[in-house]
C-alpha positions in Angstrom: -27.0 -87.6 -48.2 -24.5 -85.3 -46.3 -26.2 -82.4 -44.2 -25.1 -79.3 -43.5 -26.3 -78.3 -39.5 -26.5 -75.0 -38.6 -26.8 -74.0 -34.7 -28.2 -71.0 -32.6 -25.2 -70.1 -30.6 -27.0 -68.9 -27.6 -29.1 -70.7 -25.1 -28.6 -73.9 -27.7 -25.3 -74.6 -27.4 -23.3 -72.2 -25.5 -25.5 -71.3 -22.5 -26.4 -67.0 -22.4 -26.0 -66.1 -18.9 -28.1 -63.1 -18.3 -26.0 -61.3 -15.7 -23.5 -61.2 -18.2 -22.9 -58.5 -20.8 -20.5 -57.5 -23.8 -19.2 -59.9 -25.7 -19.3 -63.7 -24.8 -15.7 -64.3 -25.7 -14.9 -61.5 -22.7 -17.1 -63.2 -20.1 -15.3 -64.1 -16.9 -16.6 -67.8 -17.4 -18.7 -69.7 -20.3 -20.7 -72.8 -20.2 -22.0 -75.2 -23.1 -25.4 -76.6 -22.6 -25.6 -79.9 -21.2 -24.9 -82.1 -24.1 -23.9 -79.4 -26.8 -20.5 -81.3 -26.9 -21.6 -84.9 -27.5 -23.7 -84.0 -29.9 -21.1 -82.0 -31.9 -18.3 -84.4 -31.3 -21.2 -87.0 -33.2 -22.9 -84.7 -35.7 -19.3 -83.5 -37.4 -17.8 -87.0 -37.9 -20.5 -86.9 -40.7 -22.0 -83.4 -41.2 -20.5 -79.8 -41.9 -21.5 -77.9 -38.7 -21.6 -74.4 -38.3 -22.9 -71.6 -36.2 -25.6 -69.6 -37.5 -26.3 -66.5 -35.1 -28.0 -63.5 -34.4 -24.9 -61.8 -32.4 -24.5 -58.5 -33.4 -21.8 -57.2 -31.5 -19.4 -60.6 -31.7 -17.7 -60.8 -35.4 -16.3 -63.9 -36.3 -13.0 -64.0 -34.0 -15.2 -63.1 -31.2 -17.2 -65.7 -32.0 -14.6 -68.2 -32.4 -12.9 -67.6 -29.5 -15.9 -68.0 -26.9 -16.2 -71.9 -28.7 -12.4 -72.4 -27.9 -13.3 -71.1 -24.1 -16.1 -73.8 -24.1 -13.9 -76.5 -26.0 -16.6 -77.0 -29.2 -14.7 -75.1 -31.7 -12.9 -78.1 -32.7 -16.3 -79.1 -34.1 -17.3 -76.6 -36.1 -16.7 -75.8 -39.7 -17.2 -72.0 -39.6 -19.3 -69.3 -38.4 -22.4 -66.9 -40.0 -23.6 -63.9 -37.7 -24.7 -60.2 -38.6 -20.6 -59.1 -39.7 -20.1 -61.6 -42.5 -23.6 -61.9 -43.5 -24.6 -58.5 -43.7 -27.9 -58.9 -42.2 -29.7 -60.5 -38.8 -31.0 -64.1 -38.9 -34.9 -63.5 -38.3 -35.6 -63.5 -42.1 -35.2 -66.0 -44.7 -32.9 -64.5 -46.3 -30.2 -64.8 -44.2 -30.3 -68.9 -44.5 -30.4 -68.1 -48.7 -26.9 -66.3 -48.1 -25.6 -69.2 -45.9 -26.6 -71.4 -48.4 -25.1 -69.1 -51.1 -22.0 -69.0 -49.4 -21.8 -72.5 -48.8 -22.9 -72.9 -52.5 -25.4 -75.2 -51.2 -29.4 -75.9 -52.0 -31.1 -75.0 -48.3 -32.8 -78.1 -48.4 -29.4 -80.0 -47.6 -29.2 -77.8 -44.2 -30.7 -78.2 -40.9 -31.1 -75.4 -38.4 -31.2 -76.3 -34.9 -32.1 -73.7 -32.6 -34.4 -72.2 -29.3 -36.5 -69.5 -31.0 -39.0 -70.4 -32.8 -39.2 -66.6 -34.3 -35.5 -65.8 -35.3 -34.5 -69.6 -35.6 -37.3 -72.2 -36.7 -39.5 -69.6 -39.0 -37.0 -68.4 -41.1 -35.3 -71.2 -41.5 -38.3 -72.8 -42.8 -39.2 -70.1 -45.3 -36.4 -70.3 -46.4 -36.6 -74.2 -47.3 -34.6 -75.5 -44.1 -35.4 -78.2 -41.9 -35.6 -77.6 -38.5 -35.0 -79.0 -35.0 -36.2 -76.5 -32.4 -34.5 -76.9 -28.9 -36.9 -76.8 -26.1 -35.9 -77.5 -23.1 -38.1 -75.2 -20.9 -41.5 -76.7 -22.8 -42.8 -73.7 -24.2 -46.1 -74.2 -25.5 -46.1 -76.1 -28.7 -46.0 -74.3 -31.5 -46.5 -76.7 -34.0 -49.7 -75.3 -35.6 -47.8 -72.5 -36.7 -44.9 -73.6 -38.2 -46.1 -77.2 -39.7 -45.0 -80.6 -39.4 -41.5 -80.3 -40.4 -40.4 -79.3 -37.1 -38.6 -81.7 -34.6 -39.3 -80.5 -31.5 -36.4 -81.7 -28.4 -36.2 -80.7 -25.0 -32.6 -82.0 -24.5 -29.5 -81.9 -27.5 -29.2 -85.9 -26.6 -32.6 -86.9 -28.3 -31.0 -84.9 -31.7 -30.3 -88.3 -34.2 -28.3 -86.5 -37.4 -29.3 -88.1 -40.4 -26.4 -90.6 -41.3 
């Protein structure tokens, strides 16, 4: 079955560099995460991929144009953040629209992301898997959010469902 992933943008794939401010696409330099592209380059051969963030002052271009500056944009199938979904991604409902949009059942997406409150949670409520990027070993959180959670500390140990 064909999944649809769904990234954080920040701190999971394109690293947030916290001298920096304004828009990421206007920074003087930006960085993916160690690994970000691999796994993109592998994930879309099979899988839609998109970028499901919290950004609120970015729109899509801006968006868009901070992947090109990073060379992953040729991975990714489209982009979901506050201007074109209407509302921030810490609830459930903002998966539902994705998955409206997409005019897709949540339970063929996968969100991958490093906050376990405005990624993992409401992705789950919403009837998403998850795969929550760790890589400074926060304390486990597991208790709270259930077994369905893949826990990583490095994009490499991600294996997409083939």
């Amino acid at each position: 079955m064909q999944q649809v992933y769904l990234f954080d943008w920040g701190d999971t794939l394109m690293v947030d560099f916290a001298d920096q401010q304004g828009k990421m696409c206007h920074w003087q330099s930006v960085q993916a995460v160690d690994g970000a592209k691999p796994l993109l380059a592998r994930i879309s051969q099979h899988h839609s991929v998109y970028i499901a963030t919290n950004a609120v002052d970015s729109d899509v271009a801006d968006i868009q144009q901070a992947f090109e500056r990073a060379q992953l944009a040729e991975y990714i199938d489209g982009y979901f953040c506050h201007a074109n979904v209407g509302i921030g991604k810490g609830s459930a409902e903002f998966f539902h629209r994705i998955a409206a949009s997409l005019k897709l059942s949540t339970e063929s997406m996968v969100m991958v992301g490093d906050s376990i409150e405005n990624d993992i949670v409401p992705a789950l409520d919403a009837g998403l898997d998850a795969i929550w990027f760790n890589p400074k070993g926060k304390p486990d959180f597991s208790q709270s959010v259930g077994e369905k959670v893949q826990q990583v500390s490095a994009l490499c140990q991600i294996a997409p469902r083939i």
